[in-house]
PDB file of N, CA, C and O in Angstrom:
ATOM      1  N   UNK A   1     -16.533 -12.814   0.002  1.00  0.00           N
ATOM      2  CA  UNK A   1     -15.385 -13.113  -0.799  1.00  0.00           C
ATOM      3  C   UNK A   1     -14.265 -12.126  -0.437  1.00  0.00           C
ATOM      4  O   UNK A   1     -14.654 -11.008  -0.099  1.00  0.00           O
ATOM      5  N   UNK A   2     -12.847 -12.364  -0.450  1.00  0.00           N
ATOM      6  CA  UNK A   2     -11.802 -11.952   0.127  1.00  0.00           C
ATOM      7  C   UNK A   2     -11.691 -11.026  -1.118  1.00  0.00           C
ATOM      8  O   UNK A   2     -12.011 -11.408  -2.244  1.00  0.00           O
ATOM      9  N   UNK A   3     -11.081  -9.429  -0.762  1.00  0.00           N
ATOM     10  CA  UNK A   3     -10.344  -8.491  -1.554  1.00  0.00           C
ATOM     11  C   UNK A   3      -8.918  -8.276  -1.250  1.00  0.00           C
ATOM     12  O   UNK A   3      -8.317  -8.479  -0.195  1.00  0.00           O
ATOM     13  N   UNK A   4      -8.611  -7.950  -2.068  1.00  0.00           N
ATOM     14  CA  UNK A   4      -7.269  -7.256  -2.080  1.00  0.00           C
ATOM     15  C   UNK A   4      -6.966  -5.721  -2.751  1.00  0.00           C
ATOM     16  O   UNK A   4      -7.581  -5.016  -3.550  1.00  0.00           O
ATOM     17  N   UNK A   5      -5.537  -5.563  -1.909  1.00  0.00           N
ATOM     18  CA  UNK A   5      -5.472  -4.093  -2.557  1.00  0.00           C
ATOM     19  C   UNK A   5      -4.214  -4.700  -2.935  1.00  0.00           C
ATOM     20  O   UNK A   5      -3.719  -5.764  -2.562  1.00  0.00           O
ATOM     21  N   UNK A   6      -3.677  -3.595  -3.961  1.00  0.00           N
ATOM     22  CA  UNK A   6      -2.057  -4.279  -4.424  1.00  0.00           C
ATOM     23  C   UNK A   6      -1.580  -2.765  -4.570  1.00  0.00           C
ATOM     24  O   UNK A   6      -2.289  -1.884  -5.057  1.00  0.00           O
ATOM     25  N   UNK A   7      -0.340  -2.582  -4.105  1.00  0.00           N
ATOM     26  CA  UNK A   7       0.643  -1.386  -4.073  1.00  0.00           C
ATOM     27  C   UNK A   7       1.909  -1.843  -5.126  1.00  0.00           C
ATOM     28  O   UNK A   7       2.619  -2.847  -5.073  1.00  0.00           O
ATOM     29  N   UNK A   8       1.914  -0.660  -6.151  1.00  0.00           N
ATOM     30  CA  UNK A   8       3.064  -0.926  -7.226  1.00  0.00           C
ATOM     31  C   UNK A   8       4.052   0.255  -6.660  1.00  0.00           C
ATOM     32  O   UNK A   8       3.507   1.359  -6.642  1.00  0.00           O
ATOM     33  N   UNK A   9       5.322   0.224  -6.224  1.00  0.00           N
ATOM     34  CA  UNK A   9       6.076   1.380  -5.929  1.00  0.00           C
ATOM     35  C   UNK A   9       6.744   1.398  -7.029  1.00  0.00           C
ATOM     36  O   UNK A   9       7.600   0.515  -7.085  1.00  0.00           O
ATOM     37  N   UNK A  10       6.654   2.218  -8.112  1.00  0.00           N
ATOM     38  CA  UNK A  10       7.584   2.662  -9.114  1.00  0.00           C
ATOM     39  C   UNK A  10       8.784   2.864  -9.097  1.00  0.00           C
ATOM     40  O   UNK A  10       9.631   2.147  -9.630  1.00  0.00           O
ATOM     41  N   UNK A  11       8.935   3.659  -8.605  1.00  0.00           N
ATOM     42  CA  UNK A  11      10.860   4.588  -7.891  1.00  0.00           C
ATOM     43  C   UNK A  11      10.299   5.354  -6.856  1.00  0.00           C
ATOM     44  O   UNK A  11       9.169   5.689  -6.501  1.00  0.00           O
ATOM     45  N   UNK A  12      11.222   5.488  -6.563  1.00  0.00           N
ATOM     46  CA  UNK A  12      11.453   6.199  -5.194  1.00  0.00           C
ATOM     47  C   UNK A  12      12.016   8.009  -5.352  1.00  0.00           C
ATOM     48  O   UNK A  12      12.991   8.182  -6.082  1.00  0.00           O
ATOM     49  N   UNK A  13      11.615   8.813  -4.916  1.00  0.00           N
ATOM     50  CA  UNK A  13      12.255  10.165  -5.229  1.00  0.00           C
ATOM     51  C   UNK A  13      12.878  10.744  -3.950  1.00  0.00           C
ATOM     52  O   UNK A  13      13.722  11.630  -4.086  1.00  0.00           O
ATOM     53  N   UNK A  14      12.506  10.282  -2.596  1.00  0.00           N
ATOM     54  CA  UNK A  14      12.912  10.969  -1.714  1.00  0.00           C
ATOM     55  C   UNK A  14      12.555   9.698  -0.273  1.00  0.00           C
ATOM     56  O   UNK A  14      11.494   9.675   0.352  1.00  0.00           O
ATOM     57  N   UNK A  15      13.608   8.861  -0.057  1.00  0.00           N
ATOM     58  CA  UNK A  15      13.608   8.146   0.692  1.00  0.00           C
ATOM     59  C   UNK A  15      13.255   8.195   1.958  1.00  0.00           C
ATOM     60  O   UNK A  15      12.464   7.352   2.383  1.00  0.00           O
ATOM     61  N   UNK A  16      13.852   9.337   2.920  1.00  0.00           N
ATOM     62  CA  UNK A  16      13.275   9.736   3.700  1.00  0.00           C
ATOM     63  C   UNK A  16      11.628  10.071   4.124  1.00  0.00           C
ATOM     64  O   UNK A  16      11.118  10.020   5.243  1.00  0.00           O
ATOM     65  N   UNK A  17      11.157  10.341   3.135  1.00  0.00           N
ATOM     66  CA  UNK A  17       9.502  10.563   3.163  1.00  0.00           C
ATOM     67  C   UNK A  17       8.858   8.954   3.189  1.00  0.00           C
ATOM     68  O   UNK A  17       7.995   8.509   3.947  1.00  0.00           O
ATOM     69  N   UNK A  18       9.481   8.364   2.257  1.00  0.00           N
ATOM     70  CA  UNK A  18       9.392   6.638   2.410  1.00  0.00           C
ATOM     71  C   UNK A  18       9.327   6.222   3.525  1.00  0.00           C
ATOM     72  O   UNK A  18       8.309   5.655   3.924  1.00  0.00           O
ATOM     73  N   UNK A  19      10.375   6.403   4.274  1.00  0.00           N
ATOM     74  CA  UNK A  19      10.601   6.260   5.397  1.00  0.00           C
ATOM     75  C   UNK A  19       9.735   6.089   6.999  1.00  0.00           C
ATOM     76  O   UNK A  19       9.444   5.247   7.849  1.00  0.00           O
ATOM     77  N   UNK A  20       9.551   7.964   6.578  1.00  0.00           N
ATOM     78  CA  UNK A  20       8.759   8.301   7.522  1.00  0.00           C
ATOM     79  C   UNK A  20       7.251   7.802   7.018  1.00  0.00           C
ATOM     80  O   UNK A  20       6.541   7.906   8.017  1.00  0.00           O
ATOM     81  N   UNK A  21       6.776   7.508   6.358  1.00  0.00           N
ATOM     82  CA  UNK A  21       5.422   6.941   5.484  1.00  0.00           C
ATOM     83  C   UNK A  21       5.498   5.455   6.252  1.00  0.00           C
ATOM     84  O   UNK A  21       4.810   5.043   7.186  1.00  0.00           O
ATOM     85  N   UNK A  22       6.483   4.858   5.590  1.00  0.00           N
ATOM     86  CA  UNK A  22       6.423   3.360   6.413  1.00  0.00           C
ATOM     87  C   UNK A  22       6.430   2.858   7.826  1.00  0.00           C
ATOM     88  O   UNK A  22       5.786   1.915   8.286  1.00  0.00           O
ATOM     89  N   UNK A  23       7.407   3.783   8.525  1.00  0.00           N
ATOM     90  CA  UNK A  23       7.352   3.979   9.972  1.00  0.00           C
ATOM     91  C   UNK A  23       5.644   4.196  11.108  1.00  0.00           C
ATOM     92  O   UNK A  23       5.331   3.794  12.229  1.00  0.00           O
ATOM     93  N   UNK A  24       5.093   4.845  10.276  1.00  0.00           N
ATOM     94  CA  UNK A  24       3.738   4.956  10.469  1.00  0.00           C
ATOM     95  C   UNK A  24       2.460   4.215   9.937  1.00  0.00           C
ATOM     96  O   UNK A  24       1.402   4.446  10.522  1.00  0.00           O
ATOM     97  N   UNK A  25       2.466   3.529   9.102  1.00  0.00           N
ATOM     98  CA  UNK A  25       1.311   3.046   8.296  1.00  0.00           C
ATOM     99  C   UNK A  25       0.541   2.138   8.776  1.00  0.00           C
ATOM    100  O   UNK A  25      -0.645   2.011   8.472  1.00  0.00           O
ATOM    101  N   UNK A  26       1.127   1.476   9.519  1.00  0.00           N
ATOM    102  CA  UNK A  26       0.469   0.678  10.465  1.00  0.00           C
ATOM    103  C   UNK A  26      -0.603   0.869  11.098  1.00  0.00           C
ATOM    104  O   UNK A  26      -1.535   0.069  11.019  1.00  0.00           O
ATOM    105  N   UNK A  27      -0.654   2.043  11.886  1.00  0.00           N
ATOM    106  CA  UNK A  27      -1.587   2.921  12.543  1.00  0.00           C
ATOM    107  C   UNK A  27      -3.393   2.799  11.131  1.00  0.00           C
ATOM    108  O   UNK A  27      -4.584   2.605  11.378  1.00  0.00           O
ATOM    109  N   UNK A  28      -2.909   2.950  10.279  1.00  0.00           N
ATOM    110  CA  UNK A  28      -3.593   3.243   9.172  1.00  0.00           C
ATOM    111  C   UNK A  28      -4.339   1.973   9.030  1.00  0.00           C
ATOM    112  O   UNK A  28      -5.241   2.101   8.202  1.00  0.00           O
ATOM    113  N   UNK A  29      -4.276   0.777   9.558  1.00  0.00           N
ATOM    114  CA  UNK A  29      -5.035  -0.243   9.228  1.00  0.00           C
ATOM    115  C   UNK A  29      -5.773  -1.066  10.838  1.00  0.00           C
ATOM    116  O   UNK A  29      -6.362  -2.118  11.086  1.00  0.00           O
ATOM    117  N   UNK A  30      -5.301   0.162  11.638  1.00  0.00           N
ATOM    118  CA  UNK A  30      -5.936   0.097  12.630  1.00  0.00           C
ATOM    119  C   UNK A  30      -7.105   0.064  12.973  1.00  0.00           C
ATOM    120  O   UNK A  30      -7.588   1.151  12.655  1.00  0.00           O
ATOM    121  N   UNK A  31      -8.060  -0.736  13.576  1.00  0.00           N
ATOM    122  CA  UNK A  31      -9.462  -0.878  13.829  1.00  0.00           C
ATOM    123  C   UNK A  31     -10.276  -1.868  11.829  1.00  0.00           C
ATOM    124  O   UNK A  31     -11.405  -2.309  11.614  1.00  0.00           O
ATOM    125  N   UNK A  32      -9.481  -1.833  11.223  1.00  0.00           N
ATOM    126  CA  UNK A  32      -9.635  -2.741   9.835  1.00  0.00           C
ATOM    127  C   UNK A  32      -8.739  -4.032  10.377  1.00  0.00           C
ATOM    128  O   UNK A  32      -7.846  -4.224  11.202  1.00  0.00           O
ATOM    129  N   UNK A  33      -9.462  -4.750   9.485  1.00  0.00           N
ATOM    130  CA  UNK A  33      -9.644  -6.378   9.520  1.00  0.00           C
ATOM    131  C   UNK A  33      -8.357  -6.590   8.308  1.00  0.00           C
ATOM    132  O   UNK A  33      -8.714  -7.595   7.694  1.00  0.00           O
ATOM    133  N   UNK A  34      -7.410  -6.237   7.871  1.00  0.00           N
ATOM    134  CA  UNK A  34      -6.390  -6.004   7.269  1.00  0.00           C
ATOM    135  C   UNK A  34      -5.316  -7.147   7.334  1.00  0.00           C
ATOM    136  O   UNK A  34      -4.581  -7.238   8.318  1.00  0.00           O
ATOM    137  N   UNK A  35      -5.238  -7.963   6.347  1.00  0.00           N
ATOM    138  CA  UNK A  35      -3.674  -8.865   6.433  1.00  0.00           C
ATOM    139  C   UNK A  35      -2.649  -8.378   5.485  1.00  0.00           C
ATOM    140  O   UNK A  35      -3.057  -8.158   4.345  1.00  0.00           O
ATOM    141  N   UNK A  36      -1.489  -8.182   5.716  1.00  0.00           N
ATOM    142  CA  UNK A  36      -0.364  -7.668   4.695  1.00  0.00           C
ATOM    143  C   UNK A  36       0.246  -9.131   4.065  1.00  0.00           C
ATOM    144  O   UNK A  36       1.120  -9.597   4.797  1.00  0.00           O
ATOM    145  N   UNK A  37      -0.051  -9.976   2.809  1.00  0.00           N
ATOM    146  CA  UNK A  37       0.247 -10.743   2.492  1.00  0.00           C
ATOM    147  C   UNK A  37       1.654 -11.153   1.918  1.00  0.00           C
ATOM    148  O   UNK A  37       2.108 -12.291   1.797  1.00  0.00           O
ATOM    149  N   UNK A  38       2.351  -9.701   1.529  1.00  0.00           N
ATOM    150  CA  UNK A  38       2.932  -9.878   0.767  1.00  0.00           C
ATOM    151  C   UNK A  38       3.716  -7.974   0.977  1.00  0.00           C
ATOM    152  O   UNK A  38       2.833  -7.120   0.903  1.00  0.00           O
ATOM    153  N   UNK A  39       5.000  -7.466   1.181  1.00  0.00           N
ATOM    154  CA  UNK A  39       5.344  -6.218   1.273  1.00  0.00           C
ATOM    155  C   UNK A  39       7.106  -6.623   0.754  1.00  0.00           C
ATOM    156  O   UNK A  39       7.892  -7.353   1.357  1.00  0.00           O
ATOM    157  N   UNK A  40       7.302  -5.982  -0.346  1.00  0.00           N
ATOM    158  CA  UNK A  40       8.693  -5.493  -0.661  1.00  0.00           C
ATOM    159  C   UNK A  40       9.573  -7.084  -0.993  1.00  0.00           C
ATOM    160  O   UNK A  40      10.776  -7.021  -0.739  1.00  0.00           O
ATOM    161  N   UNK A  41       9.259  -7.932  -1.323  1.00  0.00           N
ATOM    162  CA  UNK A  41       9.677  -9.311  -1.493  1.00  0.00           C
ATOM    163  C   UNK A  41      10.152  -9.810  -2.966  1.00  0.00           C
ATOM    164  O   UNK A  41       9.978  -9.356  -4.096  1.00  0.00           O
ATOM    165  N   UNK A  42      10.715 -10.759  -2.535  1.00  0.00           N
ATOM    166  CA  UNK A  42      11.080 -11.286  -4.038  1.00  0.00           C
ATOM    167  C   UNK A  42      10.177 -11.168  -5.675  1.00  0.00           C
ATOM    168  O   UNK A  42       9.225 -11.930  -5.844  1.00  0.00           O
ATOM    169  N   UNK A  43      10.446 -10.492  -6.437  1.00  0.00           N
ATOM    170  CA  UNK A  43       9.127 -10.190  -7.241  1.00  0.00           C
ATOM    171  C   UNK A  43       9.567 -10.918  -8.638  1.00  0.00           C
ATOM    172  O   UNK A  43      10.753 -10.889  -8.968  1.00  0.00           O
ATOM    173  N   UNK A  44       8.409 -11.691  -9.604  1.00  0.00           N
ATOM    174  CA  UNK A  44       8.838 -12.662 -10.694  1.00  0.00           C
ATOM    175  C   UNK A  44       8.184 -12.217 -11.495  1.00  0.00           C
ATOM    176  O   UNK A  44       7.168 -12.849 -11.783  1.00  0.00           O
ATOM    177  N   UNK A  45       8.485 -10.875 -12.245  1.00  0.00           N
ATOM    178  CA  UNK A  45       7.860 -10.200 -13.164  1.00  0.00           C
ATOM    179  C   UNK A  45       7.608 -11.022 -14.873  1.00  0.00           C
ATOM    180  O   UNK A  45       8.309 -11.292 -15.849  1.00  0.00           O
ATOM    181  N   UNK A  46       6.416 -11.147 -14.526  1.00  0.00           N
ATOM    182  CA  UNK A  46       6.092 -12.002 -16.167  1.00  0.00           C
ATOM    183  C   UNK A  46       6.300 -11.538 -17.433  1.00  0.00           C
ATOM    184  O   UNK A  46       6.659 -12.217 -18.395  1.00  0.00           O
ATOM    185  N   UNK A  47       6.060 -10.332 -17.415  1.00  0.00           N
ATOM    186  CA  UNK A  47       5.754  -9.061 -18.205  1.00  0.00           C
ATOM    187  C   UNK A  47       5.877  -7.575 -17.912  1.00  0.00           C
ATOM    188  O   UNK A  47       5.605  -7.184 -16.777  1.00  0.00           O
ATOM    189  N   UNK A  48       6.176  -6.913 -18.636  1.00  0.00           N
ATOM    190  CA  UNK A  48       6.847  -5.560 -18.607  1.00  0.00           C
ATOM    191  C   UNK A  48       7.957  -5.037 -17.695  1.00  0.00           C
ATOM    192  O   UNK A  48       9.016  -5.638 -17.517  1.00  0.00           O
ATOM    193  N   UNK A  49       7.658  -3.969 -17.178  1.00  0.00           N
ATOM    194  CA  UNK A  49       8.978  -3.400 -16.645  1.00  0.00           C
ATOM    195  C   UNK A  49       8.481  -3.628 -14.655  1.00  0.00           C
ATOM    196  O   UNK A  49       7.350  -3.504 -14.187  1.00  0.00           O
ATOM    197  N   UNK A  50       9.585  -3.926 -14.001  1.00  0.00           N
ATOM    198  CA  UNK A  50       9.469  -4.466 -12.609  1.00  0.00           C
ATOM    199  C   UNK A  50       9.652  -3.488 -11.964  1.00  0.00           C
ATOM    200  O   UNK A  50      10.619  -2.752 -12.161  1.00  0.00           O
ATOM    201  N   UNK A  51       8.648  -3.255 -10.948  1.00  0.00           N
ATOM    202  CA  UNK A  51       8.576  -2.526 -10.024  1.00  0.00           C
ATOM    203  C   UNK A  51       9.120  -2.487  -9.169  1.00  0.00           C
ATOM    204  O   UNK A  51       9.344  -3.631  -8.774  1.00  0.00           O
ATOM    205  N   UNK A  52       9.836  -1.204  -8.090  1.00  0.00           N
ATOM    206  CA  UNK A  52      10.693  -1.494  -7.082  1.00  0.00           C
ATOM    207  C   UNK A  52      10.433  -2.218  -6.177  1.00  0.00           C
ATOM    208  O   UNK A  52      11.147  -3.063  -5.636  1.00  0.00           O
ATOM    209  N   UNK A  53       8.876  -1.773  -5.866  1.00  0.00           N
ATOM    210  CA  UNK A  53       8.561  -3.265  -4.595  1.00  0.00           C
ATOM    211  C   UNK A  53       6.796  -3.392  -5.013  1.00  0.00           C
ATOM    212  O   UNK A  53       6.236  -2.749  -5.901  1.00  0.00           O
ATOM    213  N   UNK A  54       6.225  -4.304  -4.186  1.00  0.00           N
ATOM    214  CA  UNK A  54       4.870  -4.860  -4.302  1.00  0.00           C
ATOM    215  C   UNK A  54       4.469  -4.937  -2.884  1.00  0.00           C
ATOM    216  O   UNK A  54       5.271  -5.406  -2.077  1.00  0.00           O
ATOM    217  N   UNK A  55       2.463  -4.219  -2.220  1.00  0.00           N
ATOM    218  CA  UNK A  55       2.533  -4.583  -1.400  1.00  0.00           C
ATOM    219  C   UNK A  55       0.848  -5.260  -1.861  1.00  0.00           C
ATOM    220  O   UNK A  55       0.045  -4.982  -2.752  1.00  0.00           O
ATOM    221  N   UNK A  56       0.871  -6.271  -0.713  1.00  0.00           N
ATOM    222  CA  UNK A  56      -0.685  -7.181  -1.268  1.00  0.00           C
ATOM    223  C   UNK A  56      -1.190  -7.002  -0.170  1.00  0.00           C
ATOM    224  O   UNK A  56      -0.523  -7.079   0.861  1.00  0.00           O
ATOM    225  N   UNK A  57      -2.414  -6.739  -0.186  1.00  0.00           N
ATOM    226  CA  UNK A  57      -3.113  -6.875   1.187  1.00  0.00           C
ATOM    227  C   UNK A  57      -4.759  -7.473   1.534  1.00  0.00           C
ATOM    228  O   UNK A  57      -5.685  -7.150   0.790  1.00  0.00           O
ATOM    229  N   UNK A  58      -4.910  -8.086   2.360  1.00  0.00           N
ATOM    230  CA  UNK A  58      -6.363  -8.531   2.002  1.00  0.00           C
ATOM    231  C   UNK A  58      -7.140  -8.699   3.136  1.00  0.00           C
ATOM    232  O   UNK A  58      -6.858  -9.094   4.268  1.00  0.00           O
ATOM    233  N   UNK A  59      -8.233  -8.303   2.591  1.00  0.00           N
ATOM    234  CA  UNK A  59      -9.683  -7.880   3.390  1.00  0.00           C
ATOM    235  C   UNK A  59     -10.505  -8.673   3.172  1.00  0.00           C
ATOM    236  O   UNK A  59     -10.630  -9.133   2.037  1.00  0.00           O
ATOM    237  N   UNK A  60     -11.450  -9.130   4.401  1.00  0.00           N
ATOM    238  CA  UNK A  60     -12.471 -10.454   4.161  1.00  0.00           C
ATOM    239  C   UNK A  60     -13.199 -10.209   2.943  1.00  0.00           C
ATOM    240  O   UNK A  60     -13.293 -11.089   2.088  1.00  0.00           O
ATOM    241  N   UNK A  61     -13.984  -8.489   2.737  1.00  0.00           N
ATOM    242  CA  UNK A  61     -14.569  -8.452   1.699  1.00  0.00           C
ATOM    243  C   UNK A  61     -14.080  -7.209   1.116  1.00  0.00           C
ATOM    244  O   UNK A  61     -13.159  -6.567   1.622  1.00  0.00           O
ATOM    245  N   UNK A  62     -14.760  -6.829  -0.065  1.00  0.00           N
ATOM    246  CA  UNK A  62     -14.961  -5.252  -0.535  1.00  0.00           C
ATOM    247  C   UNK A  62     -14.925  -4.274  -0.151  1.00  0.00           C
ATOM    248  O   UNK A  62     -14.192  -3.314  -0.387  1.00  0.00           O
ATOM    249  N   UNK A  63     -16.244  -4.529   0.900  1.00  0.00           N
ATOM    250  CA  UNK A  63     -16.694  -2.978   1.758  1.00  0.00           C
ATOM    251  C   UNK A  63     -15.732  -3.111   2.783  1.00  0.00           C
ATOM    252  O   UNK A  63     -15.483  -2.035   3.327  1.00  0.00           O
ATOM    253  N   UNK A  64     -14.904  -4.405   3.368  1.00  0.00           N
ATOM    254  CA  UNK A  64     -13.929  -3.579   4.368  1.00  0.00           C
ATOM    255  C   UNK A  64     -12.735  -3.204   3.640  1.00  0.00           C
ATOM    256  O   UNK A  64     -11.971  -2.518   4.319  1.00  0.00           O
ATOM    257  N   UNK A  65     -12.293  -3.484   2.297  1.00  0.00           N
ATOM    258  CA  UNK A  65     -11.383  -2.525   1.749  1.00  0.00           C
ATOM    259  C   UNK A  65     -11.356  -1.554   1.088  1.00  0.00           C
ATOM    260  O   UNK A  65     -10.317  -1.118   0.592  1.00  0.00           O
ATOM    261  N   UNK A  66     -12.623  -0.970   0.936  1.00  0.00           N
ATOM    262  CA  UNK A  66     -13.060   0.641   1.012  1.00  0.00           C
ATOM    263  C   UNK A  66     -13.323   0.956   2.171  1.00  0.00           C
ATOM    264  O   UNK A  66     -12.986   2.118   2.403  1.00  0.00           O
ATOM    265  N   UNK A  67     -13.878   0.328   3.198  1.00  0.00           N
ATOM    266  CA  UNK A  67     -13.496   1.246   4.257  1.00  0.00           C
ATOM    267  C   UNK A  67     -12.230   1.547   4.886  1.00  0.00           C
ATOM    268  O   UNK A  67     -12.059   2.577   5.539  1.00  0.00           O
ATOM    269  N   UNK A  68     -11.621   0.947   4.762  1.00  0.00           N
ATOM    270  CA  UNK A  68      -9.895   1.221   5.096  1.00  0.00           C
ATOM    271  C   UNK A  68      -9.326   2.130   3.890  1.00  0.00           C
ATOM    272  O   UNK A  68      -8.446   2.935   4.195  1.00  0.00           O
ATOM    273  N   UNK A  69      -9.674   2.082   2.797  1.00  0.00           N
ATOM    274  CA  UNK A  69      -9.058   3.207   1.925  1.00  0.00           C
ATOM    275  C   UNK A  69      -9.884   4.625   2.403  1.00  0.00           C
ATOM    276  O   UNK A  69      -9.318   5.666   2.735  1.00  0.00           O
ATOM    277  N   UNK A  70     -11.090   4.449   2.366  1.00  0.00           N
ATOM    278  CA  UNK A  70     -11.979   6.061   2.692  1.00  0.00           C
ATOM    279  C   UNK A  70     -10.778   6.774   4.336  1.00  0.00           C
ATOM    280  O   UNK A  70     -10.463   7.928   4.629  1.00  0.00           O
ATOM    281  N   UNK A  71     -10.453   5.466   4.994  1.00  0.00           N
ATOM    282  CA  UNK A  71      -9.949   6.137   6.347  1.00  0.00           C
ATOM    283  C   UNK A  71      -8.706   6.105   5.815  1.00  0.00           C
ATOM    284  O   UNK A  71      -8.029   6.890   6.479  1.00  0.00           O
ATOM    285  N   UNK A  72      -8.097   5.644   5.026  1.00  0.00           N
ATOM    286  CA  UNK A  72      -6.919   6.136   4.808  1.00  0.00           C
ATOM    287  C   UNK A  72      -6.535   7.541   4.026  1.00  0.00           C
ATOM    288  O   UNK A  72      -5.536   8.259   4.053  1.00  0.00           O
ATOM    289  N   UNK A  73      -7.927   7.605   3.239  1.00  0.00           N
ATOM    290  CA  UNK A  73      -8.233   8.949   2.566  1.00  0.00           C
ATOM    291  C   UNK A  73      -8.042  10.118   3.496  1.00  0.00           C
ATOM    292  O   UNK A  73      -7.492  11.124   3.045  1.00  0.00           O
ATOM    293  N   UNK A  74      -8.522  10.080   5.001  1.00  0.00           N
ATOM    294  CA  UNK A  74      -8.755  11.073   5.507  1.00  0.00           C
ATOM    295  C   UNK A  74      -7.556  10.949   6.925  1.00  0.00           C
ATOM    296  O   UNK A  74      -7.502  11.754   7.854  1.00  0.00           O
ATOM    297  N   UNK A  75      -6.841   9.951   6.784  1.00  0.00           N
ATOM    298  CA  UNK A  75      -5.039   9.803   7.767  1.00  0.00           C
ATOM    299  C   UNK A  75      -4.319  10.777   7.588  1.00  0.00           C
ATOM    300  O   UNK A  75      -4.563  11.277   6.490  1.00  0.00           O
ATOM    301  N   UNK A  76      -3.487  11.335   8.172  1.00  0.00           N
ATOM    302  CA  UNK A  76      -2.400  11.714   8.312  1.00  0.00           C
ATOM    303  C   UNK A  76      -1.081  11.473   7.570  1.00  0.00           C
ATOM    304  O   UNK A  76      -0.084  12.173   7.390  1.00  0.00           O
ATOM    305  N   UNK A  77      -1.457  10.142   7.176  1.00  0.00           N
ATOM    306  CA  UNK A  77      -0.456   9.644   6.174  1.00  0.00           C
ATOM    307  C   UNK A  77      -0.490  10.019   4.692  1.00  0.00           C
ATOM    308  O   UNK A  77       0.433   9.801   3.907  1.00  0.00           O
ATOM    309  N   UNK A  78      -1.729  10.646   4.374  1.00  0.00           N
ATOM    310  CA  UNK A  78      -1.908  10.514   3.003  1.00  0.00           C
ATOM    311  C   UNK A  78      -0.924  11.164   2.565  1.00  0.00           C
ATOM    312  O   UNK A  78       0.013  10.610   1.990  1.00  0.00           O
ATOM    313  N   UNK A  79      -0.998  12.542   2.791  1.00  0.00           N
ATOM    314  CA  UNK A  79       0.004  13.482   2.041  1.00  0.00           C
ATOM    315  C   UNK A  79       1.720  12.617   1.814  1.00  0.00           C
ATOM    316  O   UNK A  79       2.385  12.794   0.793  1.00  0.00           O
ATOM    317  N   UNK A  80       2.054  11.966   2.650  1.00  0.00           N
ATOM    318  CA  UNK A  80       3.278  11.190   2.980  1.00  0.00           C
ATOM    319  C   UNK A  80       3.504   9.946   1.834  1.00  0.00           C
ATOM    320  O   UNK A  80       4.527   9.804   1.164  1.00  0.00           O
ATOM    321  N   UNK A  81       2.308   9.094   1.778  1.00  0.00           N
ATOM    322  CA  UNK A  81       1.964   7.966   0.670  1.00  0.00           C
ATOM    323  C   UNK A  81       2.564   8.542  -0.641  1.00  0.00           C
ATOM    324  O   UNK A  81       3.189   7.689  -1.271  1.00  0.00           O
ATOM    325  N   UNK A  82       2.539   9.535  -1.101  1.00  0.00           N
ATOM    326  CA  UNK A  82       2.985   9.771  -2.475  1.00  0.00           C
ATOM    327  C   UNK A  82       4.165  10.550  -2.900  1.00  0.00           C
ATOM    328  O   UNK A  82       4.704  10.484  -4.005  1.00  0.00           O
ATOM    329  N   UNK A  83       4.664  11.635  -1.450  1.00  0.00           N
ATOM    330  CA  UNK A  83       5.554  12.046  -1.665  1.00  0.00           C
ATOM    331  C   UNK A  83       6.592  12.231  -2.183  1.00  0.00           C
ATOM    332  O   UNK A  83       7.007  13.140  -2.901  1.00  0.00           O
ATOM    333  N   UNK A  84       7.096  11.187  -1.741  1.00  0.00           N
ATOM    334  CA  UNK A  84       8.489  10.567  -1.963  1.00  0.00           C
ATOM    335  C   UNK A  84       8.934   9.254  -2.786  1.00  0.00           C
ATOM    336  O   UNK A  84       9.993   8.686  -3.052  1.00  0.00           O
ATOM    337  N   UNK A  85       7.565   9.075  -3.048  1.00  0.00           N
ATOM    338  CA  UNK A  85       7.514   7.517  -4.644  1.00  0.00           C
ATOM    339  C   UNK A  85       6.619   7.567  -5.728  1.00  0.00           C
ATOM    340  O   UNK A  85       5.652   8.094  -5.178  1.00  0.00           O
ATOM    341  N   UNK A  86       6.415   7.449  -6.444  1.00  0.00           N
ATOM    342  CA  UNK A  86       5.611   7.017  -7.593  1.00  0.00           C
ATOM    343  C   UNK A  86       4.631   5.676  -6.823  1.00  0.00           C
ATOM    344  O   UNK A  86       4.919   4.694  -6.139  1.00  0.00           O
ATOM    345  N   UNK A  87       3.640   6.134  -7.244  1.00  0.00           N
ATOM    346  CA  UNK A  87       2.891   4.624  -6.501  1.00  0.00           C
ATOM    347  C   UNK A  87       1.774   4.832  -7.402  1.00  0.00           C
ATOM    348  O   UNK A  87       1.266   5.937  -7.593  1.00  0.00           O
ATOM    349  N   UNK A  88       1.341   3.586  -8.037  1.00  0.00           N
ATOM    350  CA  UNK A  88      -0.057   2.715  -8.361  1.00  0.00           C
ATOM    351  C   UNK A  88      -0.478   1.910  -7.314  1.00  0.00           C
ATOM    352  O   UNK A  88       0.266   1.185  -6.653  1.00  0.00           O
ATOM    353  N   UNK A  89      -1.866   2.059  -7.142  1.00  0.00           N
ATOM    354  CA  UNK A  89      -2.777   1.187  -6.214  1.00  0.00           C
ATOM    355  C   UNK A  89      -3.908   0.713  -6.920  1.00  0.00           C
ATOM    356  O   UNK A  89      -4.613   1.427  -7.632  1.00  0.00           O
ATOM    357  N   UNK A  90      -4.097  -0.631  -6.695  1.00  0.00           N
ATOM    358  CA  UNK A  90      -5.396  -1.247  -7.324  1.00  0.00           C
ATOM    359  C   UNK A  90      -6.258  -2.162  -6.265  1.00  0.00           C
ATOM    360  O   UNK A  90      -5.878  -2.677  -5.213  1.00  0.00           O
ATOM    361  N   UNK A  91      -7.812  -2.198  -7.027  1.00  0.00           N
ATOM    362  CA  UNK A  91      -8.281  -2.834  -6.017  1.00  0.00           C
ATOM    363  C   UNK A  91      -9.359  -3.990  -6.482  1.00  0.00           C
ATOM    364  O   UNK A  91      -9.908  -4.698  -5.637  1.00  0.00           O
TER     365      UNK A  91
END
């Protein structure tokens, strides 16, 4: 059964770190079975307060979207991922 991860970007504090975060992330789903369904797009908030952007992503199953988070745990990018935004991730 297919998973997903979903990225809530709250605000933004320092664009540049955004930046350089996004410029790279790619790398990060490298050797994972990874589709980006959905990144920074029109958003139709049902309820509560709307987030600056949304990213969706999906993995054939579970265990390959913990294994792409455990390797994203241990990227280069991590420190970068939070820097410069407020971010919720769910899975």
């Amino acid at each position: 059964m297919s998973a997903y991860v979903v990225f809530f970007k709250e605000s933004t504090h320092d664009q540049a770190e955004v930046d350089a975060y996004l410029a790279s992330v790619r790398d990060t789903f490298e050797g994972h079975p990874a589709k980006i369904l959905a990144a920074y797009g029109e958003q139709q908030v049902l309820e509560g307060a709307a987030p600056e952007g949304v990213v969706v992503i999906e993995f054939p199953t579970a265990a390959d979207a913990r294994s792409c988070g455990r390797a994203s745990l241990q990227g280069r990018n991590l420190p970068r991922r939070s820097r410069g935004r407020d971010l919720r991730v769910g899975r």
